[in-house]
N, C-alpha and C positions, 0 to 999 in steps of 0.2 A: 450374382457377383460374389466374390470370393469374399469373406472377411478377413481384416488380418494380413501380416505380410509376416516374413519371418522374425523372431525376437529381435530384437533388441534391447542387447544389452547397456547401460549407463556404464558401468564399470568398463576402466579403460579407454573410453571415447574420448577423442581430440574435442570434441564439441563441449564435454562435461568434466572438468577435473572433479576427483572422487575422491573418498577419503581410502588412505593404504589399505591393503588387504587385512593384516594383522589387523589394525583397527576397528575396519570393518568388522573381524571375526567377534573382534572383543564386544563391540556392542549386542551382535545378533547372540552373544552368549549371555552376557547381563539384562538381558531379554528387554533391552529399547528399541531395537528393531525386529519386528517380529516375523515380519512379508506377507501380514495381509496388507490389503490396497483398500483406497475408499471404495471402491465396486461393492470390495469385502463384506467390507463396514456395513452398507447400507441392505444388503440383504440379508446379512444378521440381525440387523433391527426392526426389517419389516418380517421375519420371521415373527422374532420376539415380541414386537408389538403391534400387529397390522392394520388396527384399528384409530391409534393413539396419532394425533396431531403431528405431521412432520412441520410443516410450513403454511405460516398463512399469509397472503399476499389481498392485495386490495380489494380484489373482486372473487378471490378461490380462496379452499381451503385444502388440503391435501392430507391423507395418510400418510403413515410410511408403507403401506401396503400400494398407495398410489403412485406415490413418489418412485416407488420401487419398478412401477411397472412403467413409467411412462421414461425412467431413465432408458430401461431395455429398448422401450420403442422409438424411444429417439435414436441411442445409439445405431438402434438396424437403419432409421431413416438418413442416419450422417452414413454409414459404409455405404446403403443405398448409389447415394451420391457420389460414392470414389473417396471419400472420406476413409483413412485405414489407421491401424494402429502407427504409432510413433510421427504419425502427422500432427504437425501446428496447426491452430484454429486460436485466430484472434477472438476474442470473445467479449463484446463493452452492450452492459447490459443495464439499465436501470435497477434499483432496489422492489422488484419484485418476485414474486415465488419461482417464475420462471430461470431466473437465474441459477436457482438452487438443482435444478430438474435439467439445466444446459450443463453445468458443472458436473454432474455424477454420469450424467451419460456423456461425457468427455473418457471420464476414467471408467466407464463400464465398455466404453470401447479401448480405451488405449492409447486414446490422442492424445494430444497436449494443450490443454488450455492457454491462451496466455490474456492475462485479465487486463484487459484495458478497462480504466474508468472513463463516466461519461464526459466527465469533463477534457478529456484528450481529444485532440481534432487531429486533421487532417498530417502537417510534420510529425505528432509521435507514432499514428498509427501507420503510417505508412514506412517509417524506420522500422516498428515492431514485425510487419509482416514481410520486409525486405530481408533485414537480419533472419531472424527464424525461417525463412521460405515458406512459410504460412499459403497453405490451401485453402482456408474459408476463413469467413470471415461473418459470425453471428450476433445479430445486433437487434435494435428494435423500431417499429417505426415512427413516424414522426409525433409525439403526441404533443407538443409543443412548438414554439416556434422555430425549432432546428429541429432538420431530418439527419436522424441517425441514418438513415438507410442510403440518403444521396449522399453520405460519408465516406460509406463503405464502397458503391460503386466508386466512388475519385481513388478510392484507396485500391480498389483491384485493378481500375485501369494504368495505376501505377505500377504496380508492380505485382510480375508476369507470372508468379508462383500462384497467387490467388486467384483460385476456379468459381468458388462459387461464394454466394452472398444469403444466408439462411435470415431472414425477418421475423421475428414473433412478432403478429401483427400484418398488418398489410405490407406487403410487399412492391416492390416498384419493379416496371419489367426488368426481364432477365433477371430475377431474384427468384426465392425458393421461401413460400412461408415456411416456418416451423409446425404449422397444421398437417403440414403435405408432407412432413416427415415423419410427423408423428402415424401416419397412416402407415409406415409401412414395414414389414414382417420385425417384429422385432428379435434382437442381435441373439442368436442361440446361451441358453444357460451356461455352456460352459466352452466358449472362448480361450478358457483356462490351456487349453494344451498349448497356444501359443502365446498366452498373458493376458491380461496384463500380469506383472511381478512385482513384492513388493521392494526390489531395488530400482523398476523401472522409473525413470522421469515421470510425476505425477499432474504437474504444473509449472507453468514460466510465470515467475513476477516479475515487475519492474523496483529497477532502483530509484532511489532520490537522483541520483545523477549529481556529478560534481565537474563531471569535464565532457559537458556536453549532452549528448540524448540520454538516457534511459537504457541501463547495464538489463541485462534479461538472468531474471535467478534462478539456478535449477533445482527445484525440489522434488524428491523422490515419494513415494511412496511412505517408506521407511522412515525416513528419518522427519518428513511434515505430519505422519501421522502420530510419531511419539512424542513431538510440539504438541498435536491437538488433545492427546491423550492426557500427557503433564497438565497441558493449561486447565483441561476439563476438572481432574483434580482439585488443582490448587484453588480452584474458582468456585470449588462446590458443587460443581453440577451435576444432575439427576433429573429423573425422568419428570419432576416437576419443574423444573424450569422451562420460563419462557424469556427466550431471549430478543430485545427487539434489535433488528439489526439498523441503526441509524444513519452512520459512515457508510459511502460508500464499501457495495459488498465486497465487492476485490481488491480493497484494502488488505495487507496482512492481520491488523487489528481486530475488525468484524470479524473475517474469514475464520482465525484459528486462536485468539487468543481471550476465552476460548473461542466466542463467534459461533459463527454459522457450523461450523465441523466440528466444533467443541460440544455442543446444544446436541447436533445428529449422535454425536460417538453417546452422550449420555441419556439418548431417548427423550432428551426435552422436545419444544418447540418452538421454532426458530418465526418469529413476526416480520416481516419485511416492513420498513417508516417509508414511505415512498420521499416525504420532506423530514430535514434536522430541525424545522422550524419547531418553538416549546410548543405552539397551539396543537400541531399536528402530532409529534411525539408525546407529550404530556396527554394528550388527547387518548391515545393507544394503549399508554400504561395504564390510565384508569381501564378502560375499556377490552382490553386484552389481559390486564394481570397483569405484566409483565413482572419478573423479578429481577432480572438484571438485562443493563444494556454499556457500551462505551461511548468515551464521546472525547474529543480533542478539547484541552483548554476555552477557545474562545465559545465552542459551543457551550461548554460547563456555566462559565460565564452568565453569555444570555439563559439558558434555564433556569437559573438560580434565580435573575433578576423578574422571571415572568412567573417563576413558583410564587414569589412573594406579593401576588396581586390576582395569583388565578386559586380557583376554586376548586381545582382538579384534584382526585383521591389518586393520589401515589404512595400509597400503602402497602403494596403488594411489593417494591424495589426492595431487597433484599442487598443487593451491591450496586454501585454506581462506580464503572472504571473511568477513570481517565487519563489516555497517554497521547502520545504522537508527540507531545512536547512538553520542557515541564512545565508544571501546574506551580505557581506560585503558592506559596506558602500559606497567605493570609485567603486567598483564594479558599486555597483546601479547607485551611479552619470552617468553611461556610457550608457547608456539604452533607457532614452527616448530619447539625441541626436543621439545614431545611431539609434534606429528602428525609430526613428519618431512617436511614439505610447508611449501611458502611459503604467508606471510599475505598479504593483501591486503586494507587497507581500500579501506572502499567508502565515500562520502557523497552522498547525491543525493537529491532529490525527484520525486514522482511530476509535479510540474509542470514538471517538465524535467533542469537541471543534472546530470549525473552524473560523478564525481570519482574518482579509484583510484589507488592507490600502483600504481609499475611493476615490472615484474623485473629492471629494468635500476637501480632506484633502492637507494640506498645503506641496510644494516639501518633503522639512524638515524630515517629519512628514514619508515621504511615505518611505526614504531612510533610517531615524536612527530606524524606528520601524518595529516591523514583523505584525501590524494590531491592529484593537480591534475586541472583540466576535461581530458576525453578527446578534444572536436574543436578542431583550431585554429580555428574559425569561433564558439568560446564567447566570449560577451563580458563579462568579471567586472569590477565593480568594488565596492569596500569606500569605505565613507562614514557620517560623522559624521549626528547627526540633523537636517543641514541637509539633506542629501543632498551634499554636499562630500568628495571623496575625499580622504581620512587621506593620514599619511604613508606611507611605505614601512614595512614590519614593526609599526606599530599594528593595536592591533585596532577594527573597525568592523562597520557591517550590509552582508549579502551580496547586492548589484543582479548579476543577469544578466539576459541575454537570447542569443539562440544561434538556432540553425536544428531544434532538439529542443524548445526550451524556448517555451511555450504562450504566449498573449499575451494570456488571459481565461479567466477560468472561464465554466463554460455555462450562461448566462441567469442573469448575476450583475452585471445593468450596474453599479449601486452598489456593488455590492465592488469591480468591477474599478479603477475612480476610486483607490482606494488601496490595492490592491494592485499597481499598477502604474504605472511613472511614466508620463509624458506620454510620455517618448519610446520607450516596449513593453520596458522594463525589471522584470522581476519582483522582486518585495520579499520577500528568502526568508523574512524573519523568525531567521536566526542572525546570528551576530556571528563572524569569524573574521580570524585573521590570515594576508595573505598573503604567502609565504619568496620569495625572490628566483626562485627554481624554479619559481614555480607554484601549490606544493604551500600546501596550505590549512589550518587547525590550528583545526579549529571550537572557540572558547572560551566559546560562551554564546549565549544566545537571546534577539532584541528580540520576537521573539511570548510572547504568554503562554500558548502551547501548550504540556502537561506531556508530557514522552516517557518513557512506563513501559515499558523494555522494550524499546522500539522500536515500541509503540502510542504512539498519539496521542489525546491525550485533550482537548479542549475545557472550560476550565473552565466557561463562559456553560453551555454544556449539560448540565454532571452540574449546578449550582447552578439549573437551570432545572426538573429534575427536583425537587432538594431540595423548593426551594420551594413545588411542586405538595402537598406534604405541610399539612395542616392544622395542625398542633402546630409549624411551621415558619413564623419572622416573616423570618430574613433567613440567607442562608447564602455561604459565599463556600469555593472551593474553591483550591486551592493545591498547587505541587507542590514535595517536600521530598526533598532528597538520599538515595540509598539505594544502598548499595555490591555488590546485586546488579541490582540493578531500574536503576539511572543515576535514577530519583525516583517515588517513590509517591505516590500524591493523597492528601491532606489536607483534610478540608472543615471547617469552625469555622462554626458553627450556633450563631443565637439562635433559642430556642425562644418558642413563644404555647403561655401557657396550659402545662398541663403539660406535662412535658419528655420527650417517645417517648423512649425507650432506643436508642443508637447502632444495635444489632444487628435492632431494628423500622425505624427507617431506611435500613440497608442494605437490609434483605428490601423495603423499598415502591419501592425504586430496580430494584432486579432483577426486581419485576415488572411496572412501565411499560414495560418491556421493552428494556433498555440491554444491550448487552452488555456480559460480567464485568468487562473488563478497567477498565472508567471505572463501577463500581461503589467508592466511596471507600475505601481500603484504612484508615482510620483518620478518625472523628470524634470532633471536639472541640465541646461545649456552651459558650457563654460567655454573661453575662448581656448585655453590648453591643458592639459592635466598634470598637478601638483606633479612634482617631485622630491627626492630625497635628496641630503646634501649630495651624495656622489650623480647628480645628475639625472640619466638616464635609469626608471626604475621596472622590475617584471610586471606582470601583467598581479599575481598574485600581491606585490608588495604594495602596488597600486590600491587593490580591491581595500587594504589595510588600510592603505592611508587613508582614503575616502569616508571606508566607515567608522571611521574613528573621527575625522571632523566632522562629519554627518550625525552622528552619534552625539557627541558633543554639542554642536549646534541644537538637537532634539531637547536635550536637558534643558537646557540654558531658554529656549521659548518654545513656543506652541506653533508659533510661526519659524518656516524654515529659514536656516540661516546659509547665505552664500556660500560655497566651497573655494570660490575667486569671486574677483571685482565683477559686479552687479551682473548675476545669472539670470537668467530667463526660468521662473520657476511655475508649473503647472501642478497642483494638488487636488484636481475636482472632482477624483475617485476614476471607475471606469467606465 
């Protein structure tokens, strides 16, 4: 079988807005984009180090001289398949080393990954391979009480692009272990005359989503590897680091900042945590070294609480990040005395921007802000909702654009019109202030995207769910402060007809197949929903009003307080 189909190029595709030519030039001359590719990357480093620890997973350990070869051999075992360059291949992997080893022989052939996490069922994954027209789809088997793999079959028989279903692990018929790929001729060394390139599409992430599923981000080559480069820098990393990856891998966070590609680019070694539990990750740092790992608020949290009663030598943690949302203040304070190890927030999006406090920067500095831009080539500005940049030290919405930072989602022409300004400025959707330094102090969100956790959760899409419910006339969901979580969804449901029980609600959302985490952590029943004096109000103004008496209500007790006369209230988790 033939490898490979003819180039393709990203530049100029309807599928991929790009950044201009000119611009383009200017970077690849200030030498941020360079045009090697991760293929690149990884067989420079098993050159340089062939012995040295790439990855270690629960049950393996691997070189970079291993790693090197079994990305070849897989890749020949995906073209094998029909699998070619510039093909999509869903990819939802658990936190093990095999992820690491499915990722590189993605880009040592030329496909495109697009990282589902495990937590995605059945509606994301099947929008993900619909939109991209996805060819395979590589997963794992069941080692738990959910079968990844009877996922993927519902998800192929959906939709007709998906050929085949690759299993690390046993497979269910009509599947394809990753064993039986690995067995076969691996992808010749130099693929090079047809690509991959480092302008080629490297990877598809997902967005938080704000109006609905889950936007697909395109990253290149080029410009995700001078993210991982920067980040690798700015984090210290070197061929002694070991980095545990905690968060899910296909996070933007783990992944590149610096993560998993941050760790490879500087010859460290990347740990796979199979759990974010402290027993299990505490467990790993003593017992693996580790010197740095990330972690989202609420995980920060519980580690902190279970450091202070375990016995575990976390001696070796050099850095402890933490982003996905901000980290409270007094939080932070708590950090470098128990780990013994500097903090380091992190703020950034998978659509580009990424932000860090420095080692050079003052306590202060490290605890009240969530970082400044890491390239001098980031172009930030904060502005009122003309688009008119604020004063100095006000707060406002966060416009960049940069040589990392994307200029479209993929085959999203009508979003992109307003998620982007005219002149390839990205609309983060937060609100922040910026200190004279740089340094950025996220205070709030112009998106009505909920962040539980450090998930992202779409309101349009859990109330789209809702709705699909027949005992269901109208629902609106809403996210409400929460002092482990940073805010848990809320949804306030008028019912038709008899009124389901909150806890029959939840179970019909979980089984359209959402995943847990944008399962409503708490509904509320009311007979009609508020509005403003002029009456009739949008679906957005609505979301306001809500979480703002919801909000309110939260302060004021422990127990929820009504949003109207005597609601039907359910809070008994999920």
């Amino acid at each position: 079988m033939t490898v490979g189909r003819p180039r393709i190029d990203v530049v100029g595709s309807a599928d991929v807005p790009t950044w201009p030519e000119a611009i383009a030039a200017e970077y690849r001359a200030r030498g941020y984009w360079t045009g090697q590719t991760f293929s690149d990357l990884l067989r420079e480093r098993a050159a340089a180090h062939p012995d040295r620890e790439a990855v270690v997973g629960a049950d393996e350990r691997l070189t970079y001289a291993e790693l090197d070869r079994r990305a070849s051999a897989l890749a020949g075992g995906l073209a094998w398949i029909g699998v070619h360059r510039g093909d999509r291949v869903v990819v939802q992997l658990p936190n093990e080393a095999v992820f690491v080893e499915v990722l590189f022989a993605c880009f040592r052939l030329g496909a495109i990954p697009i990282l589902a996490l495990p937590a995605h069922r059945a509606s994301e994954l099947t929008h993900f391979a619909a939109h991209s027209e996805a060819v395979a789809i590589i997963t794992s088997d069941a080692r738990s009480r959910f079968s990844f793999a009877g996922l993927a079959d519902e998800v192929r028989a959906a939709v007709p692009s998906v050929r085949e279903v690759v299993v690390a692990g046993e497979p269910l018929e009509d599947q394809r272990s990753l064993d039986e790929l690995r067995g076969a001729t691996p992808l010749p060394e130099l693929a090079a005359k047809s690509g991959p390139f480092g302008r080629d599409l490297a990877l598809l992430q997902l967005s938080g989503g704000t109006t609905g599923a889950s936007k697909l981000i395109p990253r290149t080559h080029d410009d995700y590897l001078y993210s991982v480069r920067a980040s690798a820098q700015i984090c210290e990393q070197d061929g002694d680091s070991r980095y545990l990856v905690v968060l899910p891998a296909g996070h933007n966070f783990p992944l590149s900042s610096a993560g998993i590609l941050g760790t490879i680019e500087s010859g460290g070694t990347v740990v796979m945590c199979p759990s974010p539990d402290p027993a299990t990750a505490l467990g790993l740092i003593e017992t693996e070294r580790i010197t740095v790992t990330g972690l989202v608020p609420p995980l920060a949290i519980a580690w902190l609480e279970a450091l202070s009663g375990s016995s575990r030598d976390v001696s070796s943690l050099r850095l402890l990040q933490v982003g996905g949302a901000k980290l409270d203040a007094e939080v932070a304070r708590r950090v470098e005395p128990a780990f013994g190890c500097r903090l380091q927030q992190v703020f950034g999006m998978a659509e580009g921007l990424v932000n860090y406090t420095r080692p050079e920067d003052p306590l202060e500095t490290v605890i009240a802000t969530q970082g400044r831009p890491m390239s001098p080539a980031d172009e930030v500005r904060v502005v009122d909702e003309h688009d008119r940049d604020v004063a100095p030290g006000e707060s406002g919405a966060l416009l960049t654009r940069g040589p990392y930072t994307i200029r479209g989602y993929y085959r999203a022409t009508e979003h992109n019109r307003t998620a982007f300004t005219s002149d390839g400025f990205y609309r983060t959707g937060d609100l922040v202030r910026q200190a004279p330094s740089g340094h950025l102090e996220v205070v709030g969100r112009a998106k009505e995207q909920i962040n539980r956790g450090g998930e992202k959760v779409a309101p349009a899409e859990v109330e789209g769910h809702l709705l699909a419910h027949p005992s269901v006339l109208d629902a609106c969901v809403v996210g409400v402060p929460d002092a482990a979580l940073g805010e848990r969804t809320y949804a306030v449901v008028v019912a038709r007809g008899e009124q389901p029980t909150p806890a029959s609600l939840r179970k019909f959302v979980r089984e359209r197949g959402v995943a847990a985490f944008k399962v409503p952590d708490r509904i509320t029943f009311v007979p009609e929903f508020p509005t403003t004096g002029v009456g009739k109000v949008s679906r957005r103004e609505l979301r306001t009003l809500l979480a703002a008496q919801l909000t309110d209500a939260s302060a004021a007790s422990a127990a929820a307080t009504p949003v109207s006369s005597a609601p039907t209230t359910d809070d008994s988790g999920r």
